[in-house]
mmCIF entry with sequence, helices, sheets and N, C-alpha, C, O atoms, coordinates in Angstrom:
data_MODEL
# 
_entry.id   MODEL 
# 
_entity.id                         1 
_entity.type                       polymer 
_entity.pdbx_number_of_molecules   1 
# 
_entity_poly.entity_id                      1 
_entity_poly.type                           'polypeptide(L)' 
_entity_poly.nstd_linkage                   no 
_entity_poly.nstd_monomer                   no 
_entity_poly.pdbx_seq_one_letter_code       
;(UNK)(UNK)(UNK)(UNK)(UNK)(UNK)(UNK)(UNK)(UNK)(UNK)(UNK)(UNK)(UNK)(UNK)(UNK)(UNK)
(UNK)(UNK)(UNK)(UNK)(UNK)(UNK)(UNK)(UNK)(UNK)(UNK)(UNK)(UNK)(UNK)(UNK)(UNK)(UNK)
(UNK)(UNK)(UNK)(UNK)(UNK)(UNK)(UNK)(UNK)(UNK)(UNK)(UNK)(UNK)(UNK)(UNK)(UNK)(UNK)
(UNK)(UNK)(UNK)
;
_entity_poly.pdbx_seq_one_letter_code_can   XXXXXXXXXXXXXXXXXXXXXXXXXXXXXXXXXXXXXXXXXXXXXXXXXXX 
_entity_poly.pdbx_strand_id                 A 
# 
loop_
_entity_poly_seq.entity_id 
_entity_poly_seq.num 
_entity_poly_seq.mon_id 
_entity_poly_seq.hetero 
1 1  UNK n 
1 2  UNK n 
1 3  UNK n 
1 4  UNK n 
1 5  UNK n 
1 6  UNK n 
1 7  UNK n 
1 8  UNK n 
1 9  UNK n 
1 10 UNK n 
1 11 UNK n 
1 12 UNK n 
1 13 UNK n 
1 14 UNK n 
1 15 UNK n 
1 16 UNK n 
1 17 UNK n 
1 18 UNK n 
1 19 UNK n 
1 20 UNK n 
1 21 UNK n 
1 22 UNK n 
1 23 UNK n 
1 24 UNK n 
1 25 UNK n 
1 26 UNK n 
1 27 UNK n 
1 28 UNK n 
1 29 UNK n 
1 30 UNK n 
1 31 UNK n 
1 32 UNK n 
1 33 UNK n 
1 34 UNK n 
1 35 UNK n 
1 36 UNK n 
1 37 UNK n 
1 38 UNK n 
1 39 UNK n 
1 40 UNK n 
1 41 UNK n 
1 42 UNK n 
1 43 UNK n 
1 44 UNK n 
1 45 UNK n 
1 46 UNK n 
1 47 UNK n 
1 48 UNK n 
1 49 UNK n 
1 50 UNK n 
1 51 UNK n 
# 
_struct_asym.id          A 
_struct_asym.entity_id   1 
# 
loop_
_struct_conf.conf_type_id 
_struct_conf.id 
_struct_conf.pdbx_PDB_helix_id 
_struct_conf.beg_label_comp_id 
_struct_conf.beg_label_asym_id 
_struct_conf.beg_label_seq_id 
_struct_conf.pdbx_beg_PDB_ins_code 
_struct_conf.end_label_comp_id 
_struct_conf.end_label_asym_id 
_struct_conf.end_label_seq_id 
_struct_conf.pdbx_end_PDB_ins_code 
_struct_conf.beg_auth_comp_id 
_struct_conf.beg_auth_asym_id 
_struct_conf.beg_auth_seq_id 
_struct_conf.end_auth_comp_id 
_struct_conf.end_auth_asym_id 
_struct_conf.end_auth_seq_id 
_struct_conf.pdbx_PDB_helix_class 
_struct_conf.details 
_struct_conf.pdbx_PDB_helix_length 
HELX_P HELX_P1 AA1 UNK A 10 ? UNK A 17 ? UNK A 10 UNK A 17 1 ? 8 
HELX_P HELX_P2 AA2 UNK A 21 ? UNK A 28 ? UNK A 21 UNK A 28 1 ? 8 
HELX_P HELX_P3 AA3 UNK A 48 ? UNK A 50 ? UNK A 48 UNK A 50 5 ? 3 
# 
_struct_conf_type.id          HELX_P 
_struct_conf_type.criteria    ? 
_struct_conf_type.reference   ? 
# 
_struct_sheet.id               AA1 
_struct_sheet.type             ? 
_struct_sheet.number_strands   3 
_struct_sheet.details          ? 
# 
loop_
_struct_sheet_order.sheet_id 
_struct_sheet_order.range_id_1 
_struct_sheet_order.range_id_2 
_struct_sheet_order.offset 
_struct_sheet_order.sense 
AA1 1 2 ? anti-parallel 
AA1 2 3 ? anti-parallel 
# 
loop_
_struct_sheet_range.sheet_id 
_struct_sheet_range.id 
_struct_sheet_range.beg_label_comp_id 
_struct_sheet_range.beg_label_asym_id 
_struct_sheet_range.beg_label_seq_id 
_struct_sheet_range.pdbx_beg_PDB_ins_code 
_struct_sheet_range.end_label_comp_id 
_struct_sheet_range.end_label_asym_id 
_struct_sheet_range.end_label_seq_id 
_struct_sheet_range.pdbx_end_PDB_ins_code 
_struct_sheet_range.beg_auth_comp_id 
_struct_sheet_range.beg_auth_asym_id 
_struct_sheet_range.beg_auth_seq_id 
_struct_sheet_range.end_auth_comp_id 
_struct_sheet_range.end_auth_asym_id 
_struct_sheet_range.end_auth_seq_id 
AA1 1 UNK A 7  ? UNK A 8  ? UNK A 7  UNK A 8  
AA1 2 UNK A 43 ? UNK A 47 ? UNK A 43 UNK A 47 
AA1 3 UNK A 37 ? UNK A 40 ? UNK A 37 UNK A 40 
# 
loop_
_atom_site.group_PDB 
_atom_site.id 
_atom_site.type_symbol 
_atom_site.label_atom_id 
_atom_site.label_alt_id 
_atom_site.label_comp_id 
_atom_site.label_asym_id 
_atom_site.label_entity_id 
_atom_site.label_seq_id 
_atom_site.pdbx_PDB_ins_code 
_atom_site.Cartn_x 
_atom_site.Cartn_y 
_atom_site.Cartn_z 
_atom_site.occupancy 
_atom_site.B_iso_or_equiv 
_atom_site.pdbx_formal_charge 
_atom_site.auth_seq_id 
_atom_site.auth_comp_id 
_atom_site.auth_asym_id 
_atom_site.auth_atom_id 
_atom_site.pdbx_PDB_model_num 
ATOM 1   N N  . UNK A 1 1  ? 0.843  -1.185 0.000   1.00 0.00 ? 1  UNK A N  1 
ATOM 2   C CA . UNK A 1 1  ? 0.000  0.000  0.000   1.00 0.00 ? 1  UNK A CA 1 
ATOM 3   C C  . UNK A 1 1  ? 0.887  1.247  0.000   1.00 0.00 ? 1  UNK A C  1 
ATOM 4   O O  . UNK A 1 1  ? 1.905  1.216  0.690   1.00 0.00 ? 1  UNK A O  1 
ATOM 5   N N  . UNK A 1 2  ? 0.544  2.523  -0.830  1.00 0.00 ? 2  UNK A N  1 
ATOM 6   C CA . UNK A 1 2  ? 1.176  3.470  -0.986  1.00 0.00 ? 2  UNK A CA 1 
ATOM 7   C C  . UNK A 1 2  ? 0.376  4.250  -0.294  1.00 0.00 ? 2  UNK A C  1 
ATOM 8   O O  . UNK A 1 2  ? -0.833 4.310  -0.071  1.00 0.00 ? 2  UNK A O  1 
ATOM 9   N N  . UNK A 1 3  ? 2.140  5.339  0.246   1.00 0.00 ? 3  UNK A N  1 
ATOM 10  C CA . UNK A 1 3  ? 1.274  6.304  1.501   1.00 0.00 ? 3  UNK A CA 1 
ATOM 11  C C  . UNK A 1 3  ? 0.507  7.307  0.353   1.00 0.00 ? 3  UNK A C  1 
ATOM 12  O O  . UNK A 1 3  ? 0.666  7.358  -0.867  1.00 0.00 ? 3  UNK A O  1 
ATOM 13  N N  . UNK A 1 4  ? -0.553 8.223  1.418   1.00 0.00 ? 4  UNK A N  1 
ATOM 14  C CA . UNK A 1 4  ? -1.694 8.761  0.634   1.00 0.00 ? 4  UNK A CA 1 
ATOM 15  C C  . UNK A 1 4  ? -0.371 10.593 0.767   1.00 0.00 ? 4  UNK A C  1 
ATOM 16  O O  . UNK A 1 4  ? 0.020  11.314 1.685   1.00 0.00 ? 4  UNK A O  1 
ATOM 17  N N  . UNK A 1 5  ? -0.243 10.558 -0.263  1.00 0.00 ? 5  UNK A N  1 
ATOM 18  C CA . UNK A 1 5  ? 0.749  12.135 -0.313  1.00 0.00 ? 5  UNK A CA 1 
ATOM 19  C C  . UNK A 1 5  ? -0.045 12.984 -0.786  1.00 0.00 ? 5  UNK A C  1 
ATOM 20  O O  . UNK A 1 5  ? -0.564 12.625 -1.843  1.00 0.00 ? 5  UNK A O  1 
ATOM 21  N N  . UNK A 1 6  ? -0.420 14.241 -0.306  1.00 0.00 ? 6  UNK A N  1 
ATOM 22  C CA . UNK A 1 6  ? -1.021 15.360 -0.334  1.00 0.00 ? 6  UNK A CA 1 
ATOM 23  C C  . UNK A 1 6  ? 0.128  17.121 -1.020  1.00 0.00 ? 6  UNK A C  1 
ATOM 24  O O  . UNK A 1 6  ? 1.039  17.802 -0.549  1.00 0.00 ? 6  UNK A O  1 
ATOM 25  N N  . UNK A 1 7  ? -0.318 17.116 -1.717  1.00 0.00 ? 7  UNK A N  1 
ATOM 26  C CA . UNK A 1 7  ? 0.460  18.194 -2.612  1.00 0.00 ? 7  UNK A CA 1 
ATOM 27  C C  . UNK A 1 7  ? -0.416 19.689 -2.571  1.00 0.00 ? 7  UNK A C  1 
ATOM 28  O O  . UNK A 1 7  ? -1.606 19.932 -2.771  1.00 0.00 ? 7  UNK A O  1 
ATOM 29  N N  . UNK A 1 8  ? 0.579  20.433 -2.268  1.00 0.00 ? 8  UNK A N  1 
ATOM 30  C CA . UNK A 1 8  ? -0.259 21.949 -1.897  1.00 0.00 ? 8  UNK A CA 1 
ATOM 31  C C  . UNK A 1 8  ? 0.088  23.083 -2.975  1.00 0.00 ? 8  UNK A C  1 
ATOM 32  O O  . UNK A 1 8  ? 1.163  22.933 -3.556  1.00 0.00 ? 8  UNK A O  1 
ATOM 33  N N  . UNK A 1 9  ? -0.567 24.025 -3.262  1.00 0.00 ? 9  UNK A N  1 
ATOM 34  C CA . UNK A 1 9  ? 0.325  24.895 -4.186  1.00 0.00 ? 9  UNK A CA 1 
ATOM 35  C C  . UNK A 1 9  ? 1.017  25.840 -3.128  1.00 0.00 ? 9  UNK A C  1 
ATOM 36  O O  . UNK A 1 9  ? 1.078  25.648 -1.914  1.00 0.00 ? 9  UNK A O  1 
ATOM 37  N N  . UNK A 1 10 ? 1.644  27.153 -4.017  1.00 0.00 ? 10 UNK A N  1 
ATOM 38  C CA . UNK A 1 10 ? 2.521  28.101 -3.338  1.00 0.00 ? 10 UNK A CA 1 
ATOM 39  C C  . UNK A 1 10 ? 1.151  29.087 -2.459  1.00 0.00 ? 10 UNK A C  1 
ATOM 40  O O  . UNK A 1 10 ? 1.312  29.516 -1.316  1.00 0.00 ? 10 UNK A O  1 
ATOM 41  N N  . UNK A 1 11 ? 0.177  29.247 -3.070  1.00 0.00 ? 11 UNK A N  1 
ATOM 42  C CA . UNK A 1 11 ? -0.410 30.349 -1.823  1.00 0.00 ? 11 UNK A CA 1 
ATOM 43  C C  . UNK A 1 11 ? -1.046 29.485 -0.503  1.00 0.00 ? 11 UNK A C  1 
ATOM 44  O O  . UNK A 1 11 ? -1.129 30.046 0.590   1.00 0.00 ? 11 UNK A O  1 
ATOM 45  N N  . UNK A 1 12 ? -1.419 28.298 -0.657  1.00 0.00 ? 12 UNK A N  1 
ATOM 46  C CA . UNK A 1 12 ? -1.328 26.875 -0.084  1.00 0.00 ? 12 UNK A CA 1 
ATOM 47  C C  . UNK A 1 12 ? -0.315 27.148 1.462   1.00 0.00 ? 12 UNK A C  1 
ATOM 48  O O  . UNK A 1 12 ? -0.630 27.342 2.636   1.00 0.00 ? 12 UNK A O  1 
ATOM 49  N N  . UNK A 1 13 ? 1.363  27.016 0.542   1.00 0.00 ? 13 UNK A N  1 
ATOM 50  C CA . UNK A 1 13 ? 2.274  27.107 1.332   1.00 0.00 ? 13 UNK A CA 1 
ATOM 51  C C  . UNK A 1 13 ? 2.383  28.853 2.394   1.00 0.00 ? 13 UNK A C  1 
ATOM 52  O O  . UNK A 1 13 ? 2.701  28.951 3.579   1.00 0.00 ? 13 UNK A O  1 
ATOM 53  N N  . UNK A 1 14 ? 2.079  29.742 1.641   1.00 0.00 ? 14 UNK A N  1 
ATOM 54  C CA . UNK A 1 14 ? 1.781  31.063 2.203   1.00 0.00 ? 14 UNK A CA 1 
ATOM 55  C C  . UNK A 1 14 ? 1.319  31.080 3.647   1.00 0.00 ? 14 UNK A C  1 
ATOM 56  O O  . UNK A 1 14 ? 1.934  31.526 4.615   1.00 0.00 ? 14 UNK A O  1 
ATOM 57  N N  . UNK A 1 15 ? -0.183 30.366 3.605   1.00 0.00 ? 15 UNK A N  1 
ATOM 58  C CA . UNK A 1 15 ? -1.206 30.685 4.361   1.00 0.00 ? 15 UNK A CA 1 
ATOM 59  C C  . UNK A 1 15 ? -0.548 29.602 5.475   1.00 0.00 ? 15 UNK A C  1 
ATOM 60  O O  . UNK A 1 15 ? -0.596 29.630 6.705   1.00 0.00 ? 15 UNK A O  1 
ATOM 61  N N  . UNK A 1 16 ? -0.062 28.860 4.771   1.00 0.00 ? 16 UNK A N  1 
ATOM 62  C CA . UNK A 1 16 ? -0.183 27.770 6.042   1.00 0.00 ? 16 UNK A CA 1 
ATOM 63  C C  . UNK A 1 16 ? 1.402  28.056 6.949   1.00 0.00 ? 16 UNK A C  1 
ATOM 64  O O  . UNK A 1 16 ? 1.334  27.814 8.154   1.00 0.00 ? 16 UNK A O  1 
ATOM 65  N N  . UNK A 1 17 ? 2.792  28.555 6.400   1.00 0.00 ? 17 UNK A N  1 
ATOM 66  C CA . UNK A 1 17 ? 3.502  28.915 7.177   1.00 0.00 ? 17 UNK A CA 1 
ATOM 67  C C  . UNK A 1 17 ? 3.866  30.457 7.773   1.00 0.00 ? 17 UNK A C  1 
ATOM 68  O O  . UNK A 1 17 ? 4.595  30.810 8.700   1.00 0.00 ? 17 UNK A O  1 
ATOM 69  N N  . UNK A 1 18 ? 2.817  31.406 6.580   1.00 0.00 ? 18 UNK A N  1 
ATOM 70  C CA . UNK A 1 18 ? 2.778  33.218 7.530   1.00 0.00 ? 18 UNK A CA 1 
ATOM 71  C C  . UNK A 1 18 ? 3.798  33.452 6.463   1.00 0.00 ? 18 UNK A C  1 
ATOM 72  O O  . UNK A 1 18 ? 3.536  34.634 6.244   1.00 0.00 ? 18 UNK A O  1 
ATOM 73  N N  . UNK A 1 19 ? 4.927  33.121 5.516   1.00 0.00 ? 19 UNK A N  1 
ATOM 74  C CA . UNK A 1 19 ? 5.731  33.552 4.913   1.00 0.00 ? 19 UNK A CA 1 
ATOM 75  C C  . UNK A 1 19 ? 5.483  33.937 3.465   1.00 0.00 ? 19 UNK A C  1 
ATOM 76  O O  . UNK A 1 19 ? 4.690  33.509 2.626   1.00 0.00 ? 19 UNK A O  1 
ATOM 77  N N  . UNK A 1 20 ? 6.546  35.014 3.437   1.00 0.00 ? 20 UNK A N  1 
ATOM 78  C CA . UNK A 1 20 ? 6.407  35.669 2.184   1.00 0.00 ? 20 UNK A CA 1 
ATOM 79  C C  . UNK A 1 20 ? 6.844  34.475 0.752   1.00 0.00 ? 20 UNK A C  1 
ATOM 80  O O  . UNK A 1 20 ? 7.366  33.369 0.894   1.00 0.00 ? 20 UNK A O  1 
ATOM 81  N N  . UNK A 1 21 ? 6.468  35.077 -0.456  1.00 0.00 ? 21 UNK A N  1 
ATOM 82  C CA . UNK A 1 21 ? 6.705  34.216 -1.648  1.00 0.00 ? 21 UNK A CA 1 
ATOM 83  C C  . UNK A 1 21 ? 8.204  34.241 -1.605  1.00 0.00 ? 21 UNK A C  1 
ATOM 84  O O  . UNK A 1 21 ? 8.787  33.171 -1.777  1.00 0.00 ? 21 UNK A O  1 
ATOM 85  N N  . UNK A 1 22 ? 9.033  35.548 -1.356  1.00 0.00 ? 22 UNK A N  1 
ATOM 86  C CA . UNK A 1 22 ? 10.125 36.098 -1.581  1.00 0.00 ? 22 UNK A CA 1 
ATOM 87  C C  . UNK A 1 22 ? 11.225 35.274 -0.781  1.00 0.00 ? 22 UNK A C  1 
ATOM 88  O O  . UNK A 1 22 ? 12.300 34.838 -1.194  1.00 0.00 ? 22 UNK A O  1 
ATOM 89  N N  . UNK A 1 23 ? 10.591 35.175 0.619   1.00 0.00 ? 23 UNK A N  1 
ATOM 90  C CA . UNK A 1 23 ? 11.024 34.220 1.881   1.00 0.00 ? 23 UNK A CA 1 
ATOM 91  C C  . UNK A 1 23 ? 11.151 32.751 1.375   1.00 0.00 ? 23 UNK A C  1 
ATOM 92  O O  . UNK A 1 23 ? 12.159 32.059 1.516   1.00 0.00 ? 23 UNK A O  1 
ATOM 93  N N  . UNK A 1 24 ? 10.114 32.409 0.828   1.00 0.00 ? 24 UNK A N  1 
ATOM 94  C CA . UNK A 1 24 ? 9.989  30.641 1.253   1.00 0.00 ? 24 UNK A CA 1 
ATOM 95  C C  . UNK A 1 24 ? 11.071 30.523 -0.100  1.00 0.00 ? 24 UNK A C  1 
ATOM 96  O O  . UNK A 1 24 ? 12.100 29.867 0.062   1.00 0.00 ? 24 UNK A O  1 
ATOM 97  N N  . UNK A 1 25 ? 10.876 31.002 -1.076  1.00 0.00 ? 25 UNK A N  1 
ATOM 98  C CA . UNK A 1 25 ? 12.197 30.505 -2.260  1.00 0.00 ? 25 UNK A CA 1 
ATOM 99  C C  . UNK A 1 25 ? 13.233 30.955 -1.888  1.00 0.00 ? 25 UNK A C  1 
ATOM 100 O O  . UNK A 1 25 ? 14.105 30.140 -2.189  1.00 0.00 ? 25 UNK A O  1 
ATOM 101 N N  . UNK A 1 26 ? 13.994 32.485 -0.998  1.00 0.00 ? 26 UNK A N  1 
ATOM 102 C CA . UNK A 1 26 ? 14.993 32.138 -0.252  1.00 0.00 ? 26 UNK A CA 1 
ATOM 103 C C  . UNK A 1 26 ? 15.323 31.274 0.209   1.00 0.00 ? 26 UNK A C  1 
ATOM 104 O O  . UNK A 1 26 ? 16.411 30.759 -0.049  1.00 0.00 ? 26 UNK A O  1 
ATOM 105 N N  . UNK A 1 27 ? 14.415 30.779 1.129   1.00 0.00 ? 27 UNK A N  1 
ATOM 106 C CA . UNK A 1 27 ? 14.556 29.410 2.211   1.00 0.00 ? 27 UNK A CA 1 
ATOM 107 C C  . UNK A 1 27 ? 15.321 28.147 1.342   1.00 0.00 ? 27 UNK A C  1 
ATOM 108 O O  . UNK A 1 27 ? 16.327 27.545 1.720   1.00 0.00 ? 27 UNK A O  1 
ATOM 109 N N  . UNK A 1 28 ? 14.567 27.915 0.077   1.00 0.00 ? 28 UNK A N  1 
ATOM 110 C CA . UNK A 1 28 ? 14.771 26.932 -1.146  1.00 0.00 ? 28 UNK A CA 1 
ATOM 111 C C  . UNK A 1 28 ? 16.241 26.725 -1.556  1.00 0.00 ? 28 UNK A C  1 
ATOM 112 O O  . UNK A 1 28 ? 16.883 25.683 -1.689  1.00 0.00 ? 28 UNK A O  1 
ATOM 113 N N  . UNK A 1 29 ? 16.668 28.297 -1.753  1.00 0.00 ? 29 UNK A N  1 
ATOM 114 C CA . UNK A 1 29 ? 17.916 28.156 -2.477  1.00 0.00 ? 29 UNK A CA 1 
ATOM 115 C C  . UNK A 1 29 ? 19.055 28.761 -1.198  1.00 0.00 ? 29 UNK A C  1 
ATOM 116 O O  . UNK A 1 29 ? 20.074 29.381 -1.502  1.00 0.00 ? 29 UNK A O  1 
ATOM 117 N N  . UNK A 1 30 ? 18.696 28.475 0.128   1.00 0.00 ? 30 UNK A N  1 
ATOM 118 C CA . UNK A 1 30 ? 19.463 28.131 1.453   1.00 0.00 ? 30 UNK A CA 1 
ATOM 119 C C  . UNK A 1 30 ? 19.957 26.876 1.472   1.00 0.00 ? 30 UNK A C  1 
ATOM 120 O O  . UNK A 1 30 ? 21.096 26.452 1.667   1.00 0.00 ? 30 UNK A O  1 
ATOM 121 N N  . UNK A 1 31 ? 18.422 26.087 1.123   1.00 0.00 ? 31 UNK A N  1 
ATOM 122 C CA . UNK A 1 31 ? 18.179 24.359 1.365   1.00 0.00 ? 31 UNK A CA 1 
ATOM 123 C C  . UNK A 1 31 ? 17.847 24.011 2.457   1.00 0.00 ? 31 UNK A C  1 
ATOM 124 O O  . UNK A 1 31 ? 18.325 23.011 2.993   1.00 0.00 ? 31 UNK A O  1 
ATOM 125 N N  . UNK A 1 32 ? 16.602 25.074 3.222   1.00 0.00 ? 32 UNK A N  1 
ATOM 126 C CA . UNK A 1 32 ? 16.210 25.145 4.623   1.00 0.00 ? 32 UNK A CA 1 
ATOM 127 C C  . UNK A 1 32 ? 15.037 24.836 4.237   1.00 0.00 ? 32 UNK A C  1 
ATOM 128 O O  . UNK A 1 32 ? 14.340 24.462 5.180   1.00 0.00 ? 32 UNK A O  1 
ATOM 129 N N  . UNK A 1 33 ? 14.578 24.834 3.356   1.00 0.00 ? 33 UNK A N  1 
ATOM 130 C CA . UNK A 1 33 ? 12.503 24.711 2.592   1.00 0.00 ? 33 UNK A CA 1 
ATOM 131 C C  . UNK A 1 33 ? 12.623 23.384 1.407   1.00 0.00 ? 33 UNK A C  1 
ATOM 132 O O  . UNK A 1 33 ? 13.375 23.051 0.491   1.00 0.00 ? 33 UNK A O  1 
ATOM 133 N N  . UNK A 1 34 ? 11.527 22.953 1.996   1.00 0.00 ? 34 UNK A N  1 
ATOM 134 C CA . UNK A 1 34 ? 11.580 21.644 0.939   1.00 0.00 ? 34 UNK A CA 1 
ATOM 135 C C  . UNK A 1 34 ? 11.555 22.692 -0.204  1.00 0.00 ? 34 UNK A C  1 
ATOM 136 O O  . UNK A 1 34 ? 11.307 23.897 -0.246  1.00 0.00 ? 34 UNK A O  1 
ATOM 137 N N  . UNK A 1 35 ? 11.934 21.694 -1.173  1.00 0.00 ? 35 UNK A N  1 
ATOM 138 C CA . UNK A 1 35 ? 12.402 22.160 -2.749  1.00 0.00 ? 35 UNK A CA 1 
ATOM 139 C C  . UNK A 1 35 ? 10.618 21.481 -3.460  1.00 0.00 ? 35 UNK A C  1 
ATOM 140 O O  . UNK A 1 35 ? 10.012 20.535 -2.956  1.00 0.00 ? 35 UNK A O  1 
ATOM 141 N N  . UNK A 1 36 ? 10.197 22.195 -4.542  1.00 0.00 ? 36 UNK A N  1 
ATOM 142 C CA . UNK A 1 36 ? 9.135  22.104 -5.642  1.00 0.00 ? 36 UNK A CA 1 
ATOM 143 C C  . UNK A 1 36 ? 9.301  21.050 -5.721  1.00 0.00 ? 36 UNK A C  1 
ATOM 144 O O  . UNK A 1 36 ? 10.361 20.467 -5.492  1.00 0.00 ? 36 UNK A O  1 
ATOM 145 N N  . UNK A 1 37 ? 7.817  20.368 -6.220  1.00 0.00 ? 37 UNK A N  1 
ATOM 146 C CA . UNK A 1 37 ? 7.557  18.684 -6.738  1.00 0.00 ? 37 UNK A CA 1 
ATOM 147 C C  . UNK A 1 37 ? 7.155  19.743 -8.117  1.00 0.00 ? 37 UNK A C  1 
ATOM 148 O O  . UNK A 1 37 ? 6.289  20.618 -8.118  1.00 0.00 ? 37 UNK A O  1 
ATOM 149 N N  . UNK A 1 38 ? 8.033  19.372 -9.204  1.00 0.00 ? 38 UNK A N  1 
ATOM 150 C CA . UNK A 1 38 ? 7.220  19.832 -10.557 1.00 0.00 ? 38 UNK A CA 1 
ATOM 151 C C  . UNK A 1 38 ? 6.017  18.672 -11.410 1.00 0.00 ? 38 UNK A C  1 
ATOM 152 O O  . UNK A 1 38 ? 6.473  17.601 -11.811 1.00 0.00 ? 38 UNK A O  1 
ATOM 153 N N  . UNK A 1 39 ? 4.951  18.896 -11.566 1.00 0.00 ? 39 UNK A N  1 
ATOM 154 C CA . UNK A 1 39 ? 3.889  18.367 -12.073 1.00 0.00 ? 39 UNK A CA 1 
ATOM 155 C C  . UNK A 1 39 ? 3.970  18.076 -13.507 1.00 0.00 ? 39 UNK A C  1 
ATOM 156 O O  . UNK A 1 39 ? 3.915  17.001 -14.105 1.00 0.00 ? 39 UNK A O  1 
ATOM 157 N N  . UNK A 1 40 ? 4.142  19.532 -14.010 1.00 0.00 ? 40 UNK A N  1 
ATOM 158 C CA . UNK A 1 40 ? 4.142  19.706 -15.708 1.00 0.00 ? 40 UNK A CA 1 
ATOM 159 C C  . UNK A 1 40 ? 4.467  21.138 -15.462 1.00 0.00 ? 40 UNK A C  1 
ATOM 160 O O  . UNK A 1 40 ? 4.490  21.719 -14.377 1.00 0.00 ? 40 UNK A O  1 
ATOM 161 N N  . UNK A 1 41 ? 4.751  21.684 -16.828 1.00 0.00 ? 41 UNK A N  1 
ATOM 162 C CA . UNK A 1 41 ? 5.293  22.768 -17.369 1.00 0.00 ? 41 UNK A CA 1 
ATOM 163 C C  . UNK A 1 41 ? 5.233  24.176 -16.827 1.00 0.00 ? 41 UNK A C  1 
ATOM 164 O O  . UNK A 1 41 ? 5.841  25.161 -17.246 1.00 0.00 ? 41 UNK A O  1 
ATOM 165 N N  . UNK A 1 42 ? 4.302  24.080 -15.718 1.00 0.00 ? 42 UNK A N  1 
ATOM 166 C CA . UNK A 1 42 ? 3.315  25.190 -15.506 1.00 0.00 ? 42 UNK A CA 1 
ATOM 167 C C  . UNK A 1 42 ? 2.648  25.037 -13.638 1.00 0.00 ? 42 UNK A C  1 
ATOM 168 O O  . UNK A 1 42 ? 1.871  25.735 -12.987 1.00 0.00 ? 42 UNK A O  1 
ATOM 169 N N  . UNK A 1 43 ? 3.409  23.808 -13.328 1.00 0.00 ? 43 UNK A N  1 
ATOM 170 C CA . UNK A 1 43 ? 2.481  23.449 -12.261 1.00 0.00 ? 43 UNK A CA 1 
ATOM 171 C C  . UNK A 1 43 ? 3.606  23.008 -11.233 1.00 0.00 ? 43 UNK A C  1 
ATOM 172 O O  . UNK A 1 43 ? 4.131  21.906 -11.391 1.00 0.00 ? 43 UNK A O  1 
ATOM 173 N N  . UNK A 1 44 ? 3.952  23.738 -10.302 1.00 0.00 ? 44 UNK A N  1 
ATOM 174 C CA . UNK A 1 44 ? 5.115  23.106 -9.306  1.00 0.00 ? 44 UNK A CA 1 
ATOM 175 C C  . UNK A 1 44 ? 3.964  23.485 -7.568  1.00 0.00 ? 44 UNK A C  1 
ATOM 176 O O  . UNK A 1 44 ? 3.248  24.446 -7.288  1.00 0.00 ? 44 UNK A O  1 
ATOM 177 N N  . UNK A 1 45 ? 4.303  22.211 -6.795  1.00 0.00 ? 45 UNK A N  1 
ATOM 178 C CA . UNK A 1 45 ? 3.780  22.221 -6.027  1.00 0.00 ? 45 UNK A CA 1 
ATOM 179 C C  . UNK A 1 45 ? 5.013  21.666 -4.577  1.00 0.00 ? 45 UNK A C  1 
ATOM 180 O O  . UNK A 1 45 ? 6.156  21.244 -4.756  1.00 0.00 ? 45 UNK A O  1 
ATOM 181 N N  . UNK A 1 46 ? 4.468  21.809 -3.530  1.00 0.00 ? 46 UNK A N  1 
ATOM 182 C CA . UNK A 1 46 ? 5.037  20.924 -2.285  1.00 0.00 ? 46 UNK A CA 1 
ATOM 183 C C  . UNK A 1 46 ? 4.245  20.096 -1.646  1.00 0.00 ? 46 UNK A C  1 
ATOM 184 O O  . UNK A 1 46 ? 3.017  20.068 -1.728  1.00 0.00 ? 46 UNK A O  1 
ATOM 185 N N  . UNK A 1 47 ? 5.074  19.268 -0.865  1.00 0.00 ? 47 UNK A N  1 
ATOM 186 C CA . UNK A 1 47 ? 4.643  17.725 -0.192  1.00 0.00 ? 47 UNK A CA 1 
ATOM 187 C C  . UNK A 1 47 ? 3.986  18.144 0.815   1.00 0.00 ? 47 UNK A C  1 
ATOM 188 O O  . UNK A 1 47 ? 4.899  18.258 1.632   1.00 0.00 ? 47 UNK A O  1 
ATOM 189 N N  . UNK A 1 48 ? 2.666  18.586 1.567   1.00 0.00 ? 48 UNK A N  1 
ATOM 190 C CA . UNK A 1 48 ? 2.117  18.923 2.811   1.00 0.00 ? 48 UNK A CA 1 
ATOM 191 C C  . UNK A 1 48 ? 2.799  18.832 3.867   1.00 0.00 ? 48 UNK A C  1 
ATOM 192 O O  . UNK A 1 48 ? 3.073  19.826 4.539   1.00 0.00 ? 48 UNK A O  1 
ATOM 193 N N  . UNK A 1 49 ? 3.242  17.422 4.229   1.00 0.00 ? 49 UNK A N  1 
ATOM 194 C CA . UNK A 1 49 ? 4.064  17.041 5.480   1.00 0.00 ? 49 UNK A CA 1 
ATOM 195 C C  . UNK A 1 49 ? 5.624  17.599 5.365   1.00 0.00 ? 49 UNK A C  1 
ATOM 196 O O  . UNK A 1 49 ? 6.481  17.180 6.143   1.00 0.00 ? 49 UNK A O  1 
ATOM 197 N N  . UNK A 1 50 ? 5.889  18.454 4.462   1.00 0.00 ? 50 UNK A N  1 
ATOM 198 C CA . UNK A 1 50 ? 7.240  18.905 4.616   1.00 0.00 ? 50 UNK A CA 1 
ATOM 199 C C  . UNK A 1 50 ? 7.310  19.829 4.772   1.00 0.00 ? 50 UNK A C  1 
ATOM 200 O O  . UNK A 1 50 ? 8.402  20.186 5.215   1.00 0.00 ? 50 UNK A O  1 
ATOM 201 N N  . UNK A 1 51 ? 6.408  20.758 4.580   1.00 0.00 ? 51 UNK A N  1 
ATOM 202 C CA . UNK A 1 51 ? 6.011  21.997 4.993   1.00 0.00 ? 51 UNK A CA 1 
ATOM 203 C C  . UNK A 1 51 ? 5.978  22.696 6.435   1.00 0.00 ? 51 UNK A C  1 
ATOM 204 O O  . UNK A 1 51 ? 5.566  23.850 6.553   1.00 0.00 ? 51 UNK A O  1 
# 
């Protein structure tokens, strides 16, 4: 059985940690913020529980 993974977008990620857009991709390219799950061309999201 595969775990049930829940994928959020970026205003998703906003609301739920208080941080700016500007902040959390700082954080990214620190390597302190989980890094994007890319979907397709147009669609990058994060893992809920890593958040």
């Amino acid at each position: 059985m595969t775990p049930n993974i829940k994928l959020i977008r970026l205003k998703d990620v906003i609301v739920t940690t208080g941080l700016s857009r500007s902040t959390i991709y700082k954080y990214i390219d620190k390597g302190i913020f989980p890094k994007v799950v890319t979907l397709d061309a147009r669609t990058v999201t994060r893992v809920e529980s890593e958040v």
